[in-house]
C-alpha positions, 0 to 999 in steps of 0.5 A: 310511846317514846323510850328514853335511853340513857348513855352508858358511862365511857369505859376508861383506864382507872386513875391509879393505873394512869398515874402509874403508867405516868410515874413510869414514863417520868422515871424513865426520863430521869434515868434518860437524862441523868445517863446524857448527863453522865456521857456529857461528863465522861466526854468533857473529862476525855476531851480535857484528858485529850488536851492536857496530853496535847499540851504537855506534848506541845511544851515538851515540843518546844522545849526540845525545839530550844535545846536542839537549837542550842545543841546546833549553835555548840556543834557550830562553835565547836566545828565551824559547819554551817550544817548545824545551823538548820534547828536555829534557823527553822526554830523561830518559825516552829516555835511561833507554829507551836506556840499558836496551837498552845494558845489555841488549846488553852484559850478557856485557861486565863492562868495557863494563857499567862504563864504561855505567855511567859514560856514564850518570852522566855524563849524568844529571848533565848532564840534572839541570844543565840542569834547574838551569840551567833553574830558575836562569834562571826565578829569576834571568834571563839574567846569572846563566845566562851565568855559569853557561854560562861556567864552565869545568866546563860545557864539560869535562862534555859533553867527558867525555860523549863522550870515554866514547861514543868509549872504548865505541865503541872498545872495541866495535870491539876487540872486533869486531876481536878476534873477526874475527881469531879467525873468520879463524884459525879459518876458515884452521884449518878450511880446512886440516883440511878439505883434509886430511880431503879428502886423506883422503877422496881416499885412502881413495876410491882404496884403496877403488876399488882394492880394488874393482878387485881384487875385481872382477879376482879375481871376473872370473878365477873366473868365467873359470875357472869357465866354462872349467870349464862348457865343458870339462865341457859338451864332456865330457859332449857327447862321453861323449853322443856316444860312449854314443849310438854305443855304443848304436845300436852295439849296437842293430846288434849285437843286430839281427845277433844276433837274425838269426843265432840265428833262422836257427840256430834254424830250421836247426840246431834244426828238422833235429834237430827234424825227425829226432826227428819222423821217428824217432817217427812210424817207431817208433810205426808200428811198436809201434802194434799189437805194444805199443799202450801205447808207441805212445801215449806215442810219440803223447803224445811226438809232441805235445810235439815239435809243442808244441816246434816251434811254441816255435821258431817263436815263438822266431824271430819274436820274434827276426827276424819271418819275414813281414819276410824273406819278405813285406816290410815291408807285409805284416809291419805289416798282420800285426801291426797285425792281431794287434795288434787281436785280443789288445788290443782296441784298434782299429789301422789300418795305412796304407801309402803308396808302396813301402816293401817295397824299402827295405833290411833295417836300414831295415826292421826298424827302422821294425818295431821302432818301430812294435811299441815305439810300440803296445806303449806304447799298450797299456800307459799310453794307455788308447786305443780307437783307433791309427793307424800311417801309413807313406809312402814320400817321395822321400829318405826314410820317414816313420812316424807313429803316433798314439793318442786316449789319454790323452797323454804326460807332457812329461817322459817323454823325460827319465826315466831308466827310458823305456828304449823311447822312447830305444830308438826315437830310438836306432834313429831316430838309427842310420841318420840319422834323428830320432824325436820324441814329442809330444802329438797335435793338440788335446793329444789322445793321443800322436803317434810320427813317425819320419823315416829316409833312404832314400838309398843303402839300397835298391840293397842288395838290388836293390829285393827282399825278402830270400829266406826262410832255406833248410832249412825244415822239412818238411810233416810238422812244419811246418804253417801258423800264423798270424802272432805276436800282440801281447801286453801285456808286448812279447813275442809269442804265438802265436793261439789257432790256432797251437796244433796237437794230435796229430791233426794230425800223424797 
């Protein structure tokens, strides 16, 4: 019969928890890029800041290359050294170098490129005038210089000079302040958006811990429920344990009851017939043994089989309820079948007894008999053992039986299997009368060791410290003869020694 199975759903992260988790990352990419933006607006502004200082430092350069180049050529005019001509010869080059570097840091600036353009041939005409001015006093002398330094476009050229560095610086500055406001208001956006997406992000951290939280409450109450359901199945299965193990030792008391009461049926109601039939064949064949000797000796023939019966019954009742149990004690019902035991198995057996054991009461009694014949019936079956120890001793409180094999060992497991009906049988037994059993490995991890542990307290007053009388209405002397004790056979049953199997001449 082929089961179909059906596939579980996968297990997955629940929506809104993803579109959470997605609405953090996105909030934490807005904040990112709103901060490189914010650097590269604090950058540009630096870099401007940078320029605009440069260049004002540029012009106030160049400005102070033209003064010092006039201030050289005066100092010339006044005292006719050559040594204040070195700014007027050097100016040129200096101011083409410096203009250079302005074009340079002004070149994304249309308006500043033309009025550079304007500084410059501004003072490249007064450099060339103080050339002129130079070459004119070398020609003419110092009247015609005086002249020429007295005329009114002389002045107002070196005032448009620096009337064009202030325009440049003021527009730089401008330009500086424009871009600061543009920083500042781009800084105060990005501090708004950065507290809204805070906002955001404190929102979405609180759904998210909230939906944690509600996860977590769902997981807290499934697991509650589920170990409810644990503890409500855990006493369920107790109790049902409980209960079978109570049937079953109940029923182990049943069986014991009935095995009892079928054997002293079988050996009263069953042996008086049984005896009848004797006693009538043993006339009739008297009688026909010489008129018609052909039916005596199928009365003989007859004869036999009731003996054959007889010792039928009688392995019949010992398996029921061993006799030597009821007649002989505890004792001697172990050494009888430790005996037997060796015999048909070959398995040496030695059977110790300490104490007085025979006064223990029935149900104790034939429970220790029965785990012992349960625990060497196991031995021969799976140990492969050459020698089993049985070892009874009578304690204060209690009766400890310890059987123990050189065998191969037992499974850990064997306790556990489903089909070790003997094991469990034994414990059950154990367990009846407030005992324990417990099977384990022998010392050195050698065998198996079998110990049982039964009380003794409030049993032996049952009987008044005796064994139990042997059951009345025994057969008589002429069907009952002697037998031995029952062996041990592989199966758990018991046969009878090759002995016990009488012939026809033992009733003649």
């Amino acid at each position: 019969m082929n089961k179909e199975t059906t596939a579980r759903p996968a297990r997955s992260l629940p929506r809104y928890k993803t579109l959470l988790c997605c609405a953090c990352v996105a909030i934490l990419l807005a904040n990112g890029f709103s901060l490189l933006r914010n650097l590269d607006a604090l950058k540009a502004t630096n870099a401007l800041q940078t320029q605009s200082a440069r260049v004002a430092d540029e012009l106030q350069y160049v400005n102070l290359l033209v003064t010092d180049a006039e201030s050289g050529v005066r100092g010339y005019f006044l005292s006719g050294s050559d040594a204040y001509l070195g700014p007027v010869r050097h100016a040129p080059q200096e101011v083409d170098r410096e203009f250079g570097k302005l074009t340079t840091l002004l070149a994304d600036n249309p308006s500043q490129l033309k009025n550079l353009a304007q500084l410059r041939n501004l003072v490249e005409r007064r450099i060339a005038s103080m050339q002129q001015a130079l070459d004119v006093y070398r020609t003419g002398g110092l009247q015609d210089i005086v002249a020429i330094a007295s005329a009114p476009d002389n002045k107002a050229h070196m005032d448009e000079i620096r009337l064009q560095v202030v325009i440049m610086t003021g527009e730089q500055n401008e330009l500086l302040a424009k871009r600061h406001a543009e920083f500042y208001h781009q800084y105060h956006q990005a501090v708004w958006v950065g507290l809204g997406i805070n906002a955001a992000a404190i929102a979405v951290i609180l759904l998210f811990y909230t939906g944690i939280r509600r996860s977590f409450g769902l997981r807290l109450r499934a697991e509650q429920a589920l170990q409810q359901a644990n503890d409500q199945l855990e006493t369920t299965v107790a109790l049902r344990t409980e209960q079978l193990s109570v049937l079953s030792r109940h029923l182990i008391r049943v069986a014991e009851e009935e095995k009892s009461r079928l054997a002293r049926e079988l050996h009263d109601e069953m042996g008086a017939n049984l005896t009848a039939i004797g006693m009538d064949l043993a006339t009739v064949r008297d009688r026909l043994e010489r008129s018609e000797p052909e039916l005596a000796a199928m009365l003989a023939r007859a004869r036999v089989t009731l003996v054959d019966t007889v010792q039928l019954k009688r392995r019949i009742i010992e398996n029921l309820r061993p006799s030597l149990l009821d007649n002989m004690g505890l004792s001697a019902a172990l050494h009888s079948y430790g005996g037997d035991y060796a015999r048909v198995t070959g398995i040496e057996c030695d059977v110790l007894i300490e104490g007085e054991v025979d006064a223990v009461a029935p149900m104790q009694a034939i429970a220790l008999f029965r785990i012992t014949q349960e625990a060497l019936n196991n031995v021969a079956k799976y140990a492969q053992a050459r020698h089993v120890t049985v070892h009874l001793v009578r304690e204060e409180k209690a009766l400890s039986l310890l059987v123990e094999d050189d065998g191969i060992g037992i499974a850990p497991d064997a306790l556990a299997r489903p089909k070790s009906h003997g094991l469990l049988g034994m414990r059950e037994r154990a367990l009846l009368l407030g005992g324990s059993l417990k099977v384990e490995r022998g010392a050195g991890g050698t065998g198996t060791c079998v110990s049982a542990w039964i009380p003794v307290a409030a049993s032996d007053g049952e009987n008044g410290g005796k064994a139990r009388p042997a059951p009345q209405g025994r057969l008589p002397e002429v069907l009952e003869k002697p037998v031995e004790h029952t062996a041990f056979v592989d199966n758990g049953t018991a046969a009878p020694a090759p002995a016990q199997r009488a012939n026809g001449a033992a009733l003649r």
